[in-house]
PDBQT receptor file of N, H, CA, C and O in Angstrom, charges set to zero:
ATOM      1  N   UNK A   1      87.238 132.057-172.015  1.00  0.00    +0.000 N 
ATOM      2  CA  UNK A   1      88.285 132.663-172.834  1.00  0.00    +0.000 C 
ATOM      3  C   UNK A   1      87.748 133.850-173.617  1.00  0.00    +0.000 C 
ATOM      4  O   UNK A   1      88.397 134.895-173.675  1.00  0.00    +0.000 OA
ATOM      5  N   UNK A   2      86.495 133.698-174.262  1.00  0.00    +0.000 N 
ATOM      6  H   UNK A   2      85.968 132.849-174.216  1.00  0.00    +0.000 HD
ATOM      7  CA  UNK A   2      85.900 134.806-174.758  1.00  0.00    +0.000 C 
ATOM      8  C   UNK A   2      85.830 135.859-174.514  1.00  0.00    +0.000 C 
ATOM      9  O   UNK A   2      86.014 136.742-175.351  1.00  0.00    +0.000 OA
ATOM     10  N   UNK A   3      85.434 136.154-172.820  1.00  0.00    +0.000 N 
ATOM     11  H   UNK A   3      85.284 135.437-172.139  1.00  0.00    +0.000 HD
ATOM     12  CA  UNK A   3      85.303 136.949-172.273  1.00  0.00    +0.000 C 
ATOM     13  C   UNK A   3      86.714 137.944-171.550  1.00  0.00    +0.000 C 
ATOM     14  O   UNK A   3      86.656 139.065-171.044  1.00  0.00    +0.000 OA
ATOM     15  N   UNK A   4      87.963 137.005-171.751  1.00  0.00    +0.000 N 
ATOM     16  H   UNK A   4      88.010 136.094-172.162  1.00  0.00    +0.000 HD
ATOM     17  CA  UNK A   4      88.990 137.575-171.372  1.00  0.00    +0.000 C 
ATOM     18  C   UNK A   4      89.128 138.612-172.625  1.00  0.00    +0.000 C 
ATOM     19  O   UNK A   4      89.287 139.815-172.421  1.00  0.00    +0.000 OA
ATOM     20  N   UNK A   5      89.051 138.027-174.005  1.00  0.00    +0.000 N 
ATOM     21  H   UNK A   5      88.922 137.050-174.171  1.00  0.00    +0.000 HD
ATOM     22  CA  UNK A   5      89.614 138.835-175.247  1.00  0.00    +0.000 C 
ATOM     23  C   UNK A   5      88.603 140.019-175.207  1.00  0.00    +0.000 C 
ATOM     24  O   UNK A   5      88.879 141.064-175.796  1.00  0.00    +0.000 OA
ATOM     25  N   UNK A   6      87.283 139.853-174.430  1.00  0.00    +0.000 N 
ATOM     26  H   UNK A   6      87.059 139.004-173.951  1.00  0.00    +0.000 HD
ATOM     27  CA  UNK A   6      86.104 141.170-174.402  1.00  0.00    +0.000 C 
ATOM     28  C   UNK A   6      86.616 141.991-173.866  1.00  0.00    +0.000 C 
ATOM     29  O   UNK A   6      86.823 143.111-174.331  1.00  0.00    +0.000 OA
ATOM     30  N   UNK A   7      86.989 141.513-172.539  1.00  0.00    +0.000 N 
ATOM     31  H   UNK A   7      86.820 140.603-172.161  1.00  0.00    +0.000 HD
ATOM     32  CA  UNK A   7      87.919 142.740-171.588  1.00  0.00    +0.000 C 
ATOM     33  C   UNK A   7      89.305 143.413-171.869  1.00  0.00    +0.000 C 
ATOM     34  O   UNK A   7      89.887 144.231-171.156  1.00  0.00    +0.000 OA
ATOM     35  N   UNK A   8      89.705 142.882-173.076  1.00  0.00    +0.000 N 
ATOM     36  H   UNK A   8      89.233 142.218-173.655  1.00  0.00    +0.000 HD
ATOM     37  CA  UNK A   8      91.115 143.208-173.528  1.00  0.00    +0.000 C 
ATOM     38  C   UNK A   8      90.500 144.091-174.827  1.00  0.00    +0.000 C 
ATOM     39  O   UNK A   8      91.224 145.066-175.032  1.00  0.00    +0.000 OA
ATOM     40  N   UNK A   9      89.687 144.037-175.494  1.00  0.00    +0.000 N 
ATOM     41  H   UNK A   9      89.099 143.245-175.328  1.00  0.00    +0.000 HD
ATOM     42  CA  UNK A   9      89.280 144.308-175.804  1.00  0.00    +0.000 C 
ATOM     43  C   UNK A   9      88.625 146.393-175.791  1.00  0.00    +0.000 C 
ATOM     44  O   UNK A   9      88.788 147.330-176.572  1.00  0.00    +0.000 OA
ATOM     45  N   UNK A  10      87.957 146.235-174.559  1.00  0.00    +0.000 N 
ATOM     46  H   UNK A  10      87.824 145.473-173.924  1.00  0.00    +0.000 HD
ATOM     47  CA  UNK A  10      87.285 147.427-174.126  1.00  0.00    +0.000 C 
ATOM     48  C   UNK A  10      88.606 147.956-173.686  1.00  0.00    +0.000 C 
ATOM     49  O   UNK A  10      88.816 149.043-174.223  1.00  0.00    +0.000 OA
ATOM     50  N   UNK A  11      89.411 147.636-173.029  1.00  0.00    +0.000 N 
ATOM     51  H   UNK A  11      89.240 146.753-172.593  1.00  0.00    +0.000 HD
ATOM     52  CA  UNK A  11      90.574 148.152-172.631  1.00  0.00    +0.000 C 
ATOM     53  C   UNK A  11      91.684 148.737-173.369  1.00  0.00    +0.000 C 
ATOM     54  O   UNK A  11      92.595 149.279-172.743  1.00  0.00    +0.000 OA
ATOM     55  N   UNK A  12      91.696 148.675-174.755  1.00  0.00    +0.000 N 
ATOM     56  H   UNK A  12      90.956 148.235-175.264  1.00  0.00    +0.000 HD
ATOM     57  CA  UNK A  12      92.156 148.445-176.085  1.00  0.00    +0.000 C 
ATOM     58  C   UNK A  12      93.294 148.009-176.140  1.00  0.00    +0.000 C 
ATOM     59  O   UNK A  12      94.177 148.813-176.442  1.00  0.00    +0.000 OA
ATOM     60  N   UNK A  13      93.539 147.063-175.959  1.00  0.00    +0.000 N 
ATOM     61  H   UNK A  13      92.822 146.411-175.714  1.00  0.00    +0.000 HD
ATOM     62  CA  UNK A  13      94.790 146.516-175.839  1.00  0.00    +0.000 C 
ATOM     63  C   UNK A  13      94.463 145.020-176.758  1.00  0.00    +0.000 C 
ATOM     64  O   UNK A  13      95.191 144.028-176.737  1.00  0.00    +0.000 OA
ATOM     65  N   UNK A  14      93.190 145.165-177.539  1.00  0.00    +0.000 N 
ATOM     66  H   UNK A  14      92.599 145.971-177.556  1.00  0.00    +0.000 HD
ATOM     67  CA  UNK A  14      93.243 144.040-178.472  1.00  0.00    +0.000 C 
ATOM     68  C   UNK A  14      92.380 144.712-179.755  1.00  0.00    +0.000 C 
ATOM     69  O   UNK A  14      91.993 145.880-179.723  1.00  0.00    +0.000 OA
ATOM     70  N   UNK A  15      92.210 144.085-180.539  1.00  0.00    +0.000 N 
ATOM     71  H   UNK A  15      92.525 143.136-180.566  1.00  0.00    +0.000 HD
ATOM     72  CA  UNK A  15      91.109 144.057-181.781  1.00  0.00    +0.000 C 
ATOM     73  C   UNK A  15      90.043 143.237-182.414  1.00  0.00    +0.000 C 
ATOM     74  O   UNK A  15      90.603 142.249-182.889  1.00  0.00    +0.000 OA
ATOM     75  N   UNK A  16      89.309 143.211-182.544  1.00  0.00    +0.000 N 
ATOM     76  H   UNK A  16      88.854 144.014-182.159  1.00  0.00    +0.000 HD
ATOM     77  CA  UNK A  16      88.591 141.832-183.036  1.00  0.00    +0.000 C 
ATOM     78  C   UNK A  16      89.075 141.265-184.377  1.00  0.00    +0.000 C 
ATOM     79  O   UNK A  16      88.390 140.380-184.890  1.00  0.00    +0.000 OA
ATOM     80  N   UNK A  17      90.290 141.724-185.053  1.00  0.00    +0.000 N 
ATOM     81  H   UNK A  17      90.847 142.443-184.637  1.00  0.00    +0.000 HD
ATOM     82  CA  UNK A  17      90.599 141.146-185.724  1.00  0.00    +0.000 C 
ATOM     83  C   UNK A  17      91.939 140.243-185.064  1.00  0.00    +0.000 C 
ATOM     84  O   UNK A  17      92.476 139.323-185.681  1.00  0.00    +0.000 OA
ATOM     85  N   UNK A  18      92.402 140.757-183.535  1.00  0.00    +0.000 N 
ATOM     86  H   UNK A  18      91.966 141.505-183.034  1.00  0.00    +0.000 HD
ATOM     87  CA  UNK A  18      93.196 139.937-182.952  1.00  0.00    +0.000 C 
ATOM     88  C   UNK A  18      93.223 138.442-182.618  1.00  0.00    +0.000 C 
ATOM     89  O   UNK A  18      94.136 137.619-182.672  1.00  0.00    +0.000 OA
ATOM     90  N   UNK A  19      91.660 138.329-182.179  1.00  0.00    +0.000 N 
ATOM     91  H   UNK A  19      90.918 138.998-182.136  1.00  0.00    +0.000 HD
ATOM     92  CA  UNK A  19      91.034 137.242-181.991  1.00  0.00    +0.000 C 
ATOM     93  C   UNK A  19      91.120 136.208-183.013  1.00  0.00    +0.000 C 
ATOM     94  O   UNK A  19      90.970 136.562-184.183  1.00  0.00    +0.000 OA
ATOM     95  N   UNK A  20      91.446 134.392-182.619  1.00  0.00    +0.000 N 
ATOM     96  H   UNK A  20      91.568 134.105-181.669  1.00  0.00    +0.000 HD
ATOM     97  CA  UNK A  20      91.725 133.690-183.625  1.00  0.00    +0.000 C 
ATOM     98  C   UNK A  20      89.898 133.192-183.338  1.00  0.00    +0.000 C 
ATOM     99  O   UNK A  20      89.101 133.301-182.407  1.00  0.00    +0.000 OA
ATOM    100  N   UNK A  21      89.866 132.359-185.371  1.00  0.00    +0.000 N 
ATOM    101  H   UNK A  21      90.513 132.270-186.128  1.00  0.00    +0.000 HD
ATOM    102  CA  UNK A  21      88.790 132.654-185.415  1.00  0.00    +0.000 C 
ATOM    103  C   UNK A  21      88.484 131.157-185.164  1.00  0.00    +0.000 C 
ATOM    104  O   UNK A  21      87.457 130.787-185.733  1.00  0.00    +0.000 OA
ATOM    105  N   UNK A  22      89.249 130.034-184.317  1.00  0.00    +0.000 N 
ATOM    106  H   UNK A  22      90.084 130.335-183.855  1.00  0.00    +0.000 HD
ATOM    107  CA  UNK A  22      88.981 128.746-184.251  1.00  0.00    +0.000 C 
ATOM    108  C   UNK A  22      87.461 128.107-183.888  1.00  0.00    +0.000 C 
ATOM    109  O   UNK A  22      86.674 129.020-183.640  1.00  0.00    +0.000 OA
ATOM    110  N   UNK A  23      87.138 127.396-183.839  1.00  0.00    +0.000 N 
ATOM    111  H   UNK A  23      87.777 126.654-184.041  1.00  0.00    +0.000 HD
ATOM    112  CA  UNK A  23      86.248 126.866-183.015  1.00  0.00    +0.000 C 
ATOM    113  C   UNK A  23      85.037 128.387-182.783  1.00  0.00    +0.000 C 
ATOM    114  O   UNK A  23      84.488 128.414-181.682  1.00  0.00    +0.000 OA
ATOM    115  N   UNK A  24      84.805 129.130-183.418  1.00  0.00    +0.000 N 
ATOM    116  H   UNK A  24      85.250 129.109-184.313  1.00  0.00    +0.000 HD
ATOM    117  CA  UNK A  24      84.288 130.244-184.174  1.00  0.00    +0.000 C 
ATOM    118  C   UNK A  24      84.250 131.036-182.529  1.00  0.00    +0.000 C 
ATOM    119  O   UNK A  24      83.150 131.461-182.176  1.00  0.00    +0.000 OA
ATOM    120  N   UNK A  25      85.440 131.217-181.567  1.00  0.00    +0.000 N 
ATOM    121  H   UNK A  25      86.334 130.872-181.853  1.00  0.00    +0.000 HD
ATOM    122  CA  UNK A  25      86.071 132.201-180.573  1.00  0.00    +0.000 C 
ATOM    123  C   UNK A  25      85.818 133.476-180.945  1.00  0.00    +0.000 C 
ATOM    124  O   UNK A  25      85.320 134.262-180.140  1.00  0.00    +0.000 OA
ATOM    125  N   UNK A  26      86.166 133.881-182.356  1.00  0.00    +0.000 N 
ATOM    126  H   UNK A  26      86.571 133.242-183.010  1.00  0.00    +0.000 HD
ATOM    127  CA  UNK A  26      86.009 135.552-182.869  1.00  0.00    +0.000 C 
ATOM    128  C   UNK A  26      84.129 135.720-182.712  1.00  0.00    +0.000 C 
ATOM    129  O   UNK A  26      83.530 136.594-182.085  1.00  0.00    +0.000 OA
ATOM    130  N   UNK A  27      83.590 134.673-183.437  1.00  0.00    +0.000 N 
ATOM    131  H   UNK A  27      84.077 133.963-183.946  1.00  0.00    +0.000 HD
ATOM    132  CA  UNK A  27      82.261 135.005-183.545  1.00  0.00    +0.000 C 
ATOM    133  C   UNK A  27      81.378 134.958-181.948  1.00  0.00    +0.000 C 
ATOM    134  O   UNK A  27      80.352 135.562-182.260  1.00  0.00    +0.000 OA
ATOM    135  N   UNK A  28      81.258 134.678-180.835  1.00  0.00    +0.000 N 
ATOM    136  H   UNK A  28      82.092 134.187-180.581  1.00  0.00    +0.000 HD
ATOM    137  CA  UNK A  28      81.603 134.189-179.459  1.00  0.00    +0.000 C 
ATOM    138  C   UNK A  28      81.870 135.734-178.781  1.00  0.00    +0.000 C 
ATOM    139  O   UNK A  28      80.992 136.383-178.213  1.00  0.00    +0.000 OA
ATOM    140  N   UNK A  29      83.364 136.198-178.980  1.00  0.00    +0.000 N 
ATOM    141  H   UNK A  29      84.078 135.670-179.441  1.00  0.00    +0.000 HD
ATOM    142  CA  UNK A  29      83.689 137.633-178.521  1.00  0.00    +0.000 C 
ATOM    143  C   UNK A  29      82.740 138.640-179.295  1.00  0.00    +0.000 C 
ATOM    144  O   UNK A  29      82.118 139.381-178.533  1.00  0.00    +0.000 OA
ATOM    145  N   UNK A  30      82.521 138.805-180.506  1.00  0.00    +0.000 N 
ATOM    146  H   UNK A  30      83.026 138.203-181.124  1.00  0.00    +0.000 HD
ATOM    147  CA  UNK A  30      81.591 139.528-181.510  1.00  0.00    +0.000 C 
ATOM    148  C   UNK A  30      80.108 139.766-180.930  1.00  0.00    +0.000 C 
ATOM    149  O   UNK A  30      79.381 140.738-181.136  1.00  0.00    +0.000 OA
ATOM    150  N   UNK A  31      79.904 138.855-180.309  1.00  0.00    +0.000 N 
ATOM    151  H   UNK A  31      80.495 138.065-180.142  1.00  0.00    +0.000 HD
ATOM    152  CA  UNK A  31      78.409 138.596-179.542  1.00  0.00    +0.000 C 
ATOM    153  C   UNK A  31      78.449 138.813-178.556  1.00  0.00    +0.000 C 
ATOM    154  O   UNK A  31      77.510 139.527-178.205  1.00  0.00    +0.000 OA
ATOM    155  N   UNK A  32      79.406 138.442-177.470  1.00  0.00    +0.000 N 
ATOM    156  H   UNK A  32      80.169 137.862-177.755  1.00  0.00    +0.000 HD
ATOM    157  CA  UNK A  32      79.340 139.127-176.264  1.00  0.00    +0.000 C 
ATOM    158  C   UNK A  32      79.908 140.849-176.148  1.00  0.00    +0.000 C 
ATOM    159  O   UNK A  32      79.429 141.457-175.191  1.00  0.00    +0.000 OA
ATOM    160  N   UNK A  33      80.732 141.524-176.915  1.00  0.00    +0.000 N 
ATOM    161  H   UNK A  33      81.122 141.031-177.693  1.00  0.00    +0.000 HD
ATOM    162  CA  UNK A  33      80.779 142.695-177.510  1.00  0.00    +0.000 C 
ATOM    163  C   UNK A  33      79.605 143.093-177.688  1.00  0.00    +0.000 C 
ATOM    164  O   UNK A  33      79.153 143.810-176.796  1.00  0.00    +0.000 OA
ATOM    165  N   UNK A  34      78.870 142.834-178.665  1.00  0.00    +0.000 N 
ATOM    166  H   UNK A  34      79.237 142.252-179.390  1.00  0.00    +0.000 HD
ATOM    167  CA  UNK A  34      77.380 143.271-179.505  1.00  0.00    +0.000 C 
ATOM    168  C   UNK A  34      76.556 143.711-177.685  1.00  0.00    +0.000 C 
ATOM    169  O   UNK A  34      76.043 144.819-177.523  1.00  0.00    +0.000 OA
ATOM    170  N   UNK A  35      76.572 143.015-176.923  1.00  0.00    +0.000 N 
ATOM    171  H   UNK A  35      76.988 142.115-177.055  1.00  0.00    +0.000 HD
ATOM    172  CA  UNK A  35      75.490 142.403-176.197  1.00  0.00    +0.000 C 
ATOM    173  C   UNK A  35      76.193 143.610-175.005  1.00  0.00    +0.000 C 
ATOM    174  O   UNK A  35      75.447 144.376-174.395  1.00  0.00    +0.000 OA
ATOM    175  N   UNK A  36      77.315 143.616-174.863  1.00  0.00    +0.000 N 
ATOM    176  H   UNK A  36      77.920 142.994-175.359  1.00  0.00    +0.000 HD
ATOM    177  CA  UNK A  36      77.982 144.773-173.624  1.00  0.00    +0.000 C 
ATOM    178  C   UNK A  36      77.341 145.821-173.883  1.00  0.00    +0.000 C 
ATOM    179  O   UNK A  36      76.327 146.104-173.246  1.00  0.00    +0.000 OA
ATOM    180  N   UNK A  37      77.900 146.727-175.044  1.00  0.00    +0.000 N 
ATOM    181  H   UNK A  37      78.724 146.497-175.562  1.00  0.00    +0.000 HD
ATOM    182  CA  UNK A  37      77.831 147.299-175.902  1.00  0.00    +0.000 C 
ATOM    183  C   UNK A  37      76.048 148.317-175.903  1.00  0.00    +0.000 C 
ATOM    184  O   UNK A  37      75.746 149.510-175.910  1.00  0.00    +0.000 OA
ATOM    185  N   UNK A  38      75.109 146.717-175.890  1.00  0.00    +0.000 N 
ATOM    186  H   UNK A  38      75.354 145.748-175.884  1.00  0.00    +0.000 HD
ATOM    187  CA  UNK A  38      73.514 147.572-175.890  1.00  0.00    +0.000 C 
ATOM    188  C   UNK A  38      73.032 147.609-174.512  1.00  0.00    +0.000 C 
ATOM    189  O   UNK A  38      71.892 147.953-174.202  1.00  0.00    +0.000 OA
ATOM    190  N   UNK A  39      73.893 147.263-173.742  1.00  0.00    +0.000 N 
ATOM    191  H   UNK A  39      74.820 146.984-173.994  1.00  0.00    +0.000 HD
ATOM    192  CA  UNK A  39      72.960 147.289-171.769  1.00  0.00    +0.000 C 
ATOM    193  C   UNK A  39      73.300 148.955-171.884  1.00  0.00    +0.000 C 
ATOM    194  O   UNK A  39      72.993 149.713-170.964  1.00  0.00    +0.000 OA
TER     195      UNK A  39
C-alpha cells in the first residue's frame, strides 16, 4: 500500500500530508520517498 501512495505521489496526484498516518503508513511512504528520491 505504501508504495501505491509513493507512486501517486511522484505523479502528483497526492501529498504526504494525504497519506493517513495509521499503523505509522505516512512514516513507511516518508521512507520509501526519502530512499527514491537519493538513487
Amino acid at each position: 500500500m505504501a508504495a501505491v501512495y509513493v507512486s501517486l505521489i511522484q505523479k502528483g496526484l497526492k501529498t504526504i500530508e494525504d497519506v493517513p498516518t495509521y499503523q505509522g503508513m505516512r512514516n513507511q511512504v516518508q521512507e520509501l520517498l526519502n530512499s527514491v528520491k537519493e538513487s
